[in-house]
N, C-alpha and C positions, 0 to 999 in steps of 0.2 A: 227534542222538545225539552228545555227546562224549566216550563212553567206549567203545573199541573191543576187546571181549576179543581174547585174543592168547594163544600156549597152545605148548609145543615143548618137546625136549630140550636142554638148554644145554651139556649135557656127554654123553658115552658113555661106559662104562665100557670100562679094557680095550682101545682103540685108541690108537693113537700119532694125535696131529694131525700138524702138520706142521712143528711145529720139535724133534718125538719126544718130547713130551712125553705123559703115558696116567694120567689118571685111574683110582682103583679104589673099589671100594663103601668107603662110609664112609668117605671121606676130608673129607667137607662135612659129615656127623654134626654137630660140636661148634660148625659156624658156623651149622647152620642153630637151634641149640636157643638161639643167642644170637640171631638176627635173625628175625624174623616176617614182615618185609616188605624188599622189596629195591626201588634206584631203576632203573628199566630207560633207559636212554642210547644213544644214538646213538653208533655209533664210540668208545667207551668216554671222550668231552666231558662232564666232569663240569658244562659249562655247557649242556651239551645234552641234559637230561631231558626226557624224552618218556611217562613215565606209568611204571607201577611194576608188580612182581611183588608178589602177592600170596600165592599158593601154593606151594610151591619144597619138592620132594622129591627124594630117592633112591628109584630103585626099582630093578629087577634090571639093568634096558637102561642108567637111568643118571640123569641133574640134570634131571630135569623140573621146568619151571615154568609157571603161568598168573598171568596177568596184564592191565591194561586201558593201550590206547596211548591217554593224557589230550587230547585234542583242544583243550582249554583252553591249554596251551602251544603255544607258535609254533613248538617246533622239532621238538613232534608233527605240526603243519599243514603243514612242513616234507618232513618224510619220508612222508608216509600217501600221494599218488598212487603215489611207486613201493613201498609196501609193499602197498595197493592191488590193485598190479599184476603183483604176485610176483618183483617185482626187488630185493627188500630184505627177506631171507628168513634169511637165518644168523644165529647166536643168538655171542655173544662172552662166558664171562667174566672178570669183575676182580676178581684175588685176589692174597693176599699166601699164599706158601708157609708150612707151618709145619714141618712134616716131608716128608722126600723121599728117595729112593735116586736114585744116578745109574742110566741104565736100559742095560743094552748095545745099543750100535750108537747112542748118543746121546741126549740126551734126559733128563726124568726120572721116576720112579714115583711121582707125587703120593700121597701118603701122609695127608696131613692138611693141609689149605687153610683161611685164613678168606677166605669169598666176599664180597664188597662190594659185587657189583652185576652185572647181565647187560644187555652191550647188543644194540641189533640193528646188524648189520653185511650190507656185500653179499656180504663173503666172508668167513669164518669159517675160523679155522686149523683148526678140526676141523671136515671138511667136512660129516661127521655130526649137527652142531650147528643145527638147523635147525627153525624155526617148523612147526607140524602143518600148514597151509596157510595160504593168503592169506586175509585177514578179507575176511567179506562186505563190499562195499561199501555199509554202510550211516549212508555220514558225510551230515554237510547238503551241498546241492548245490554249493553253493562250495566245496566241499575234495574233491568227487570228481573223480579222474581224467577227463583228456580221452579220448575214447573211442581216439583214434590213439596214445596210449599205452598201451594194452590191446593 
């Protein structure tokens, strides 16, 4: 298999992360009616695409997306024993603001973003931002995890 579904929130509505910044509904509206599909990347390395979103919604909680980690790329083969193994779990993403209010106590109220791309990250400034769980490990034997990394 080297297409590994992958599935989470990338954003939450309505929390500050952690440089105070807070997403709110419909603010990705306008960029998601423009893109259908998004590259998903490693630590936000536009040289290090690792497979892509597919699905990318809003819904009440917030930027849900599904997608497949492309096992055909090397810097998917890369990250997949610690994603694996639940150590490479927070969802990142990369956006260019387009509307915003500053937010009190710092920060701002995203208002209207175009989205570019979601990667996976170990730590995620919104800590909320997080894969639904760890993929089955159902890659070929050579790209699975050694078991003392579990």
């Amino acid at each position: 298999m080297s297409l590994i579904p992958l599935s989470g929130y990338a954003s939450v509505f309505d929390v500050p992360d952690l440089s105070g910044d807070v997403t709110v509904k419909g603010c990705f509206e306008d960029s998601l009616g423009e893109r259908a599909v998004l590259p998903m990347l490693h630590n936000h390395d536009l040289s290090r695409q690792i497979g892509r979103w597919s699905e990318i919604y809003e819904d009440a909680y917030g930027l849900y997306v599904e997608g497949v980690l492309d096992l055909t790329y090397a810097s998917a083969q890369e990250v997949w024993p610690a994603l694996a193994a639940g150590r490479l779990s927070g969802l990142s993403i990369g956006f260019e603001t387009r509307d915003s209010q500053p937010r009190p106590g710092g920060g701002r109220i995203l208002q209207r973003v175009d989205l570019y791309e979601v990667s996976l990250v170990a730590l995620a400034l919104l800590p909320q931002a997080r894969l639904d769980a760890p993929p089955d490990a159902g890659a070929p034997s050579h790209l699975q995890p050694h078991p003392a990394a579990l």
